[in-house]
C-alpha positions in Angstrom: 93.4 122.2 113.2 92.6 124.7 115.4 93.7 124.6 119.5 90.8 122.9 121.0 91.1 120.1 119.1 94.7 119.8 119.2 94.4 119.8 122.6 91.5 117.6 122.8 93.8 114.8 120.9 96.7 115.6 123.6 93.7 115.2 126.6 92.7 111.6 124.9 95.8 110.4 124.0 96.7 110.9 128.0 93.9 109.6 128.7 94.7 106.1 126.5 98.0 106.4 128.8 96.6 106.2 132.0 93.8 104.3 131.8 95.6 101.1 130.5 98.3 101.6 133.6 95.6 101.4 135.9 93.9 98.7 134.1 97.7 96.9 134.0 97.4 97.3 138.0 94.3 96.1 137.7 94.7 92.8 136.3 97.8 92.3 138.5 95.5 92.6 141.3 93.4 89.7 140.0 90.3 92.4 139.7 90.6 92.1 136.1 90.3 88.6 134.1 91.0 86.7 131.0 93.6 88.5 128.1 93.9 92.0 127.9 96.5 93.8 125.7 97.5 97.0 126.0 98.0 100.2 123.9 100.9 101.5 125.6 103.2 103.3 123.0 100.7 103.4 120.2 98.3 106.1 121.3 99.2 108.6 118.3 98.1 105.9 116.0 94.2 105.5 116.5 93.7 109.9 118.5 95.4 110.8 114.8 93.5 108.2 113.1 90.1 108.8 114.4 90.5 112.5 115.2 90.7 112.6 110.9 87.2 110.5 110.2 84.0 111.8 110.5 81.3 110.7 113.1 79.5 108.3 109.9 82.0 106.4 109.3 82.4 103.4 111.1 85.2 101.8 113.1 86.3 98.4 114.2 89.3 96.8 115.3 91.5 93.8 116.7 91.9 93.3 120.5 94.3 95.6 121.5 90.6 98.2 121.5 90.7 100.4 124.7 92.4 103.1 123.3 90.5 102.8 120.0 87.2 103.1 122.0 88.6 105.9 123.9 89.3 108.0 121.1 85.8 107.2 119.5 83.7 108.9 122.5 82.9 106.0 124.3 84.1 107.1 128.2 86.6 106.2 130.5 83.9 105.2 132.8 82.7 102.7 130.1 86.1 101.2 129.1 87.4 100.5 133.1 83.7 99.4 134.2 84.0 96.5 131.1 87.5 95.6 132.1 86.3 94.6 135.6 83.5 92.8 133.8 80.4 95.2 135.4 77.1 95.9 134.1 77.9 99.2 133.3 79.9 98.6 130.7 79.6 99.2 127.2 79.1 95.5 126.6 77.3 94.9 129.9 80.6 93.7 131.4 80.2 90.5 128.8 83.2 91.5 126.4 85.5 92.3 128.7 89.1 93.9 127.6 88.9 92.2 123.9 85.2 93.0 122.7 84.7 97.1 123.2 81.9 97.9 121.0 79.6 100.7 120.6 77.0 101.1 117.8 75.9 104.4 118.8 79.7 105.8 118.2 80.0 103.8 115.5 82.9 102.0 117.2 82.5 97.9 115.5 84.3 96.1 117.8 87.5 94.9 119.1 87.7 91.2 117.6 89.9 88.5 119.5 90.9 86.5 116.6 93.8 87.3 114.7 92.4 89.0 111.1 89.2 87.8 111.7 87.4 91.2 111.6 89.2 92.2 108.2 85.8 90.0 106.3 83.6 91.8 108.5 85.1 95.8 107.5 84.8 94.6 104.1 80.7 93.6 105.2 80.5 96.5 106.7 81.5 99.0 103.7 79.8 96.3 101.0 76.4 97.4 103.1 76.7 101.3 102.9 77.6 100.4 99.3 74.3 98.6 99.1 73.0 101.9 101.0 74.1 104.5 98.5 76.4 106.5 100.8 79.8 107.7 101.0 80.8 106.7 104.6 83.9 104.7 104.8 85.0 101.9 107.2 88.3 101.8 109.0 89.8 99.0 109.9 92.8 98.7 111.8 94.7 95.5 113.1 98.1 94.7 113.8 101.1 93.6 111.4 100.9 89.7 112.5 97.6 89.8 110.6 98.8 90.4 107.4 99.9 86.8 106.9 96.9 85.4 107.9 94.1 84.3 105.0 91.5 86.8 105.8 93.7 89.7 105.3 94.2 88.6 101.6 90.8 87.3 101.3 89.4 90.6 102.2 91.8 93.4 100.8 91.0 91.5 97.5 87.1 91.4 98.0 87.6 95.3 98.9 88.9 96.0 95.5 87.3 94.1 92.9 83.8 95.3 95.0 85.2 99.0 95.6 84.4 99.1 98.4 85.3 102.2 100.6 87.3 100.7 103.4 90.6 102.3 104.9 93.2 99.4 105.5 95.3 100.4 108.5 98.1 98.1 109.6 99.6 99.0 113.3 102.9 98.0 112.4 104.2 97.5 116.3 107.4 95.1 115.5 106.1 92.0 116.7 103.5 89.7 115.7 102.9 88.0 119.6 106.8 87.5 120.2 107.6 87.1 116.4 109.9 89.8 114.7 107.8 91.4 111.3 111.4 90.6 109.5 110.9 87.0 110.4 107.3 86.1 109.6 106.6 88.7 106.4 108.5 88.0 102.9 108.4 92.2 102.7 109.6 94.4 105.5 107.2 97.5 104.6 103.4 95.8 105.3 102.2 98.5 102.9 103.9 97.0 99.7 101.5 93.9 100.5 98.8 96.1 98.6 100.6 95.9 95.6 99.1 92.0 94.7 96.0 93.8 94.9 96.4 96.9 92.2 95.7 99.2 96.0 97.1 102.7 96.9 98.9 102.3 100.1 101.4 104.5 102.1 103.7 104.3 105.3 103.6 107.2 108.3 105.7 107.4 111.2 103.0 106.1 114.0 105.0 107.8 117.1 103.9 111.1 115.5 100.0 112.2 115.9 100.0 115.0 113.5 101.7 112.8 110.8 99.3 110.1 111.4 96.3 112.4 111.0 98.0 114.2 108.1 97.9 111.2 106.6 94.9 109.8 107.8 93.1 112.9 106.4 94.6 112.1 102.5 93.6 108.0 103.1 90.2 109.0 103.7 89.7 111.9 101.3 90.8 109.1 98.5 88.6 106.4 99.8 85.6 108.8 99.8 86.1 110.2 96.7 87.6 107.6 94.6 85.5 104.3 96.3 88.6 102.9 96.0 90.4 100.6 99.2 93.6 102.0 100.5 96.2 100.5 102.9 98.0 103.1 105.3 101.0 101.1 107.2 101.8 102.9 110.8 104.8 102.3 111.6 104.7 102.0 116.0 105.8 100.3 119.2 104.0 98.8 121.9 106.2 99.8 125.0 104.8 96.4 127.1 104.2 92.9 125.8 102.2 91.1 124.0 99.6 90.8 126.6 99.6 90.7 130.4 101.0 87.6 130.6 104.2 88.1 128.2 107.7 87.7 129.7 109.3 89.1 127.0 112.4 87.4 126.2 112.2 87.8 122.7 113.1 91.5 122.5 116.0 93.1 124.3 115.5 96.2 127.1 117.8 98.7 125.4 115.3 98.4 122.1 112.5 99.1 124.2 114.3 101.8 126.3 115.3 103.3 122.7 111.4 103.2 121.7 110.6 104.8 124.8 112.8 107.7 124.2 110.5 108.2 121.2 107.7 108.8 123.3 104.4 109.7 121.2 102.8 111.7 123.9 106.6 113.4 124.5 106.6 114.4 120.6 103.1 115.5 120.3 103.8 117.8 123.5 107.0 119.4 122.4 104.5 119.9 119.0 102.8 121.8 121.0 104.6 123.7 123.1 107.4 124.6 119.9 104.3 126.2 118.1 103.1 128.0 120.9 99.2 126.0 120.6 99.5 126.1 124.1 101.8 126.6 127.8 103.0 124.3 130.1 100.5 125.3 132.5 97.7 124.6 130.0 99.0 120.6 129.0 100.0 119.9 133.2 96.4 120.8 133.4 95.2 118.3 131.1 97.7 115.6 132.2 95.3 116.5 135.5 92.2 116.6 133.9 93.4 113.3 132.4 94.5 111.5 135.7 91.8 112.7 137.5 89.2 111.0 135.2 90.9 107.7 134.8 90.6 108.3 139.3 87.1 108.9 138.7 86.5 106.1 136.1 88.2 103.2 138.4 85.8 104.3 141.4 82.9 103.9 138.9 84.1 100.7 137.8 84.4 99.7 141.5 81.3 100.5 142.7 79.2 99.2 139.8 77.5 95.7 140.1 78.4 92.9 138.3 76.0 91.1 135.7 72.9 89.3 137.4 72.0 85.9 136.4 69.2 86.9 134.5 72.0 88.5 132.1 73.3 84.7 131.1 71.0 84.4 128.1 70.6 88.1 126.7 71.9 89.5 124.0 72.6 86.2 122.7 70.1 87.1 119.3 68.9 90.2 118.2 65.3 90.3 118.6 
């Protein structure tokens, strides 16, 4: 990669960071309503994830979406004006902090229910099958959804159809407050493609430039092979569940151990070891970064909320 985007995916990945803080403050403040889950600790996952595909191929997700939208172009502005629910969000302040979508960045969604949008990655590559192109889908979720029935249901579909779909499990730890060791008969999510005859491998998800090292290889198979793979991410989420978690099933000095493992700490001592770029030049972006997530919040602020008339659109596609 050359330095612009390297520094591009240090810009974004700051960006993820301090964005969902001030949505966190946000919803504290009561300007912010319903769930709303956080990315805070798995940033490297979905900049190195995303900064590997290619604008065609298409994304979609589970809930924990605004730094997955982030990463796939759709602005700051955007993301915070949804979060407060306004009309100038990508999904006219109707989605809110589960549902980011965008079809013109080919971002498919943030889904609320747990696995639910695995089927739909699998419709999603079966129609560029039908199509006769070589885009692939990505599909990411989160560990607790490899033991639910649409997981299986759809990783098999993907392989007997061969369908071109990048599995990507964001191992975090915890399934809600549930321990991966306690609710999965195997402790690497990646040997779950085994049932299934499917290529899978496991990359350290604190580390951007492993993730899109790997992320690069995924792809490249699933383009040229139209075969499925599974890519396990191994991750943390430094906050809870959601806004409303207390907790008490994981102990401070694990977290505080995470922490220490900081993804935008690596990828910045990545960059300053091998001289892509000075301190000057990343404190800048860390400004650039701060100053847009300012900007963005203002935007959000100022921006009306959905008329009445709004009630009963976009309910079908004309």
């Amino acid at each position: 990669m050359d330095k612009q985007k390297l520094l591009q995916m240090y810009y974004e990945m700051v960006l993820i960071r301090r964005v969902e803080e001030r949505g966190a403050e946000l919803y504290q403040a009561g300007k912010i309503g319903g769930f709303m889950h956080l990315y805070i600790g798995q940033e490297a996952v979905s900049t190195g994830l995303i900064a590997a595909r290619e604008p065609r191929d298409r994304v979609i997700t589970a809930y924990r979406d605004h730094g997955v939208a982030l990463n796939c172009g759709i602005s700051a502005n955007e993301v915070m004006a949804e979060l407060l629910g306004k009309i100038t969000g990508m999904s006219k302040g109707k989605g809110g902090s589960m549902h980011m979508a965008s079809v013109e960045k080919n971002m498919w969604g943030g889904h609320a229910i747990v696995g639910g949008h695995l089927p739909i990655a699998a419709g999603l590559a079966l129609g560029d099958q039908y199509a006769g192109n070589d885009n692939i889908t990505i599909c990411m979720f989160g560990d607790g959804a490899t033991n639910i029935g649409y997981f299986h249901e759809a990783l098999n579909l993907s392989k007997i159809w061969n369908l071109r779909v990048l599995w990507v499990c964001e191992n975090n730890q915890y399934g809600m407050g549930t321990a991966v060791e306690r609710a999965s008969a195997v402790d690497e999510i990646r040997q779950k493609a085994d049932g299934y005859g499917m290529k899978s491998d496991r990359v350290d998800g604190m580390d951007v430039i492993k993730v899109y090292e790997a992320a690069q290889k995924a792809i490249q198979y699933v383009r040229e092979t139209s075969q499925p793979y599974l890519l396990e991410a191994v991750t943390y989420r430094f906050r809870g569940h959601s806004m409303g978690d207390p907790e008490r099933y994981r102990q401070q000095d694990e977290v505080k151990k995470w922490q220490e493992n900081d993804p935008i700490g690596i990828f910045r001592a990545y960059l300053l070891k091998h001289q892509v770029a000075t301190e000057s030049e990343l404190n800048a972006l860390d400004d650039q970064a701060q100053a847009d997530t300012d900007k963005a919040v203002e935007f959000a602020e100022a921006s009306p909320e959905p008329g009445l008339e709004e009630l009963f659109k976009d309910i079908y596609v004309d």
